[in-house]
N, C-alpha and C positions, 0 to 999 in steps of 0.2 A: 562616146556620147551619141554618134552616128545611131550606134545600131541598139539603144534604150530609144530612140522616139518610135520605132513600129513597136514594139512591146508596147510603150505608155498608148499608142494609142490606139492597141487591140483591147487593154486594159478598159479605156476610158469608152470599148463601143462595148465594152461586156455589161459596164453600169448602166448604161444608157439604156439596156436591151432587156436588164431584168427589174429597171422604174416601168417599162411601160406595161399595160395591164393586159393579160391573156383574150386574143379575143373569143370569143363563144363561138364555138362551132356551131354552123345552122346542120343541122339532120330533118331530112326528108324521108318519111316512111309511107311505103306501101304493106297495107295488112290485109292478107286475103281471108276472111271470115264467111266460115260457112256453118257455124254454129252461132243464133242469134242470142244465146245468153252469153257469149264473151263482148258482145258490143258493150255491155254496161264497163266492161275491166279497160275496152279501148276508149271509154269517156271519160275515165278517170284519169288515164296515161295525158288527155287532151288537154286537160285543165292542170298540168303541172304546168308550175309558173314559169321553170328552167325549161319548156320545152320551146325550142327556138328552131323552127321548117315546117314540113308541113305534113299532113298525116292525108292520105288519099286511103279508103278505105273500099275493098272490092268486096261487095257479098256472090256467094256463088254456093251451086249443091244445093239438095233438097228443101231445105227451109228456105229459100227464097220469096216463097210464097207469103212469109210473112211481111214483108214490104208494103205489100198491100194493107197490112191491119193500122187500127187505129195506134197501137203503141208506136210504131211505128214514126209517128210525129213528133216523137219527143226526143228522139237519137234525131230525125233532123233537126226539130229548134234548138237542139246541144250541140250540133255538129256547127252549124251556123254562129254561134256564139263564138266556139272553141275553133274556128277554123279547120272543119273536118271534113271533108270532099268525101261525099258517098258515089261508089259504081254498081252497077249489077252485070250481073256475066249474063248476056243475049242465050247461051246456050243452054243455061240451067232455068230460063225463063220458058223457053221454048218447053224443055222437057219435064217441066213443072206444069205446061199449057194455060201460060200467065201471058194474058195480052198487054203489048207494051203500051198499049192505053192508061191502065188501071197504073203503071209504075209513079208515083210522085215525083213531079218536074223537077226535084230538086237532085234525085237521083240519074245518072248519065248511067245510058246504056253503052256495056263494050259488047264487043263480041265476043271475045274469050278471056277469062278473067286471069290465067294463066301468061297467053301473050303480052296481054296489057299490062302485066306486074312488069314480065321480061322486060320493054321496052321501058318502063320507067324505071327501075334498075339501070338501063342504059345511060339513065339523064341522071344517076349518082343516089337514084332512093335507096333506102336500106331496105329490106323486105322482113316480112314478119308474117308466117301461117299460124292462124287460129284454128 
């Protein structure tokens, strides 16, 4: 009899352990986008209902300059909605000869769009190149 109660009652934590409900992994992603017609595929990813973290989105490389345009506005008020953190890389603004004036407040300048993925990868993001 002794050695049937740890049995019954690894038994009785195995029921207990699969009543209770899985919990949802939160996933944090970093997507470094340097081609601005994939922003429309990263707004779509934004608004999945199962998407539970958080999406930090770094534009970098020659189309940066579109930041500046008026479509432009409408990946922010999406992003906003959807919880979607825009950056610009300081080095492809530079060599784009984009004054960080003109960048919309809503976008954070880094310095290099590359180190800045790195470190947040540090802090458990997933990373994703466009």
């Amino acid at each position: 009899m002794k050695n049937i109660i740890p049995y019954l009652l690894l038994f009785l934590s195995f029921g207990t352990m699969a009543q209770q409900k899985p919990q949802t992994e939160s996933a944090n992603f970093v997507i470094l986008v340097s081609n601005f017609e994939h922003l429309d595929a990263v707004m779509m990813a934004a608004q999945d209902e199962n998407r539970n973290g958080a999406f930090q989105v770094v534009l970098y490389g020659n189309e940066v300059n579109q930041i500046t345009h008026s479509n432009m506005t409408k990946h922010l008020d999406f992003g906003q909605k959807f919880k979607v953190n825009f950056s610009v890389c300081q080095m492809s603004l530079d060599r784009s000869k984009i004054d960080r004036e003109t960048v919309p407040k809503e976008i954070e300048i880094v310095d290099n769009a590359f180190l800045y993925s790195f470190h947040l990868q540090k802090k458990g993001f997933k990373s994703l190149t466009l």
